[in-house]
C-alpha positions, 0 to 999 in steps of 0.5 A, spaced: 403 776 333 399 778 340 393 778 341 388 784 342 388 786 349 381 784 353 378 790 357 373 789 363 367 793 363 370 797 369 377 799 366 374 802 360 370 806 364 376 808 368 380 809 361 376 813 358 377 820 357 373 826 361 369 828 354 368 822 352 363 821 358 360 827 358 358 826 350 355 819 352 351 822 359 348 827 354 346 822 349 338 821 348 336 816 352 332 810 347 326 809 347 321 803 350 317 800 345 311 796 347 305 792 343 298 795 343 296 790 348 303 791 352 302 798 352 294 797 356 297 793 361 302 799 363 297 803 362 291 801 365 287 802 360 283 797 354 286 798 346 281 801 345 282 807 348 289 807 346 286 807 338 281 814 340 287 817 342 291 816 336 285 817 332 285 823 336 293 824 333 295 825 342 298 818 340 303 816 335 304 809 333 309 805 329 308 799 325 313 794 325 310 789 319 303 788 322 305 789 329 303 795 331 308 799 337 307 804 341 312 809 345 311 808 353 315 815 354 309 818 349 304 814 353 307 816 360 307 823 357 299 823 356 297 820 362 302 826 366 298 832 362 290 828 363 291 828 370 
């Protein structure tokens, strides 16, 4: 019985189809959650600020049981259009 062969990382890369690389580069890219807490640290800035906002609907949040996430690409894109 043979065994199925085992790939480096590199060689598949380098088998893959052209078109297949080009879906996989166009792919959205996944996003970087983070604490409240966390994502006051990245940025500079209390939780409280980051509640007015998404009192305000400027930011969207994400419950995942009692931890509340936010999505650091949302918060990047709020600080950028303030300043």
């Amino acid at each position: 019985m043979n065994s199925p062969k085992k790939y480096n990382i590199t060689e598949v890369a380098i088998e893959a189809k052209p078109d297949t690389l080009a879906a996989t580069q166009t792919a959205p890219r996944s996003r970087r959650w983070a604490t409240k807490e966390e994502a006051a640290v990245y940025g500079r800035c209390t939780t409280r600020t980051l509640d007015r906002r998404m009192a305000e609907g400027k930011l969207t949040r994400f419950r995942n049981g009692k931890t509340v996430l936010i999505d650091l690409d949302e918060l990047d894109a709020m600080f950028e259009s303030a300043s």
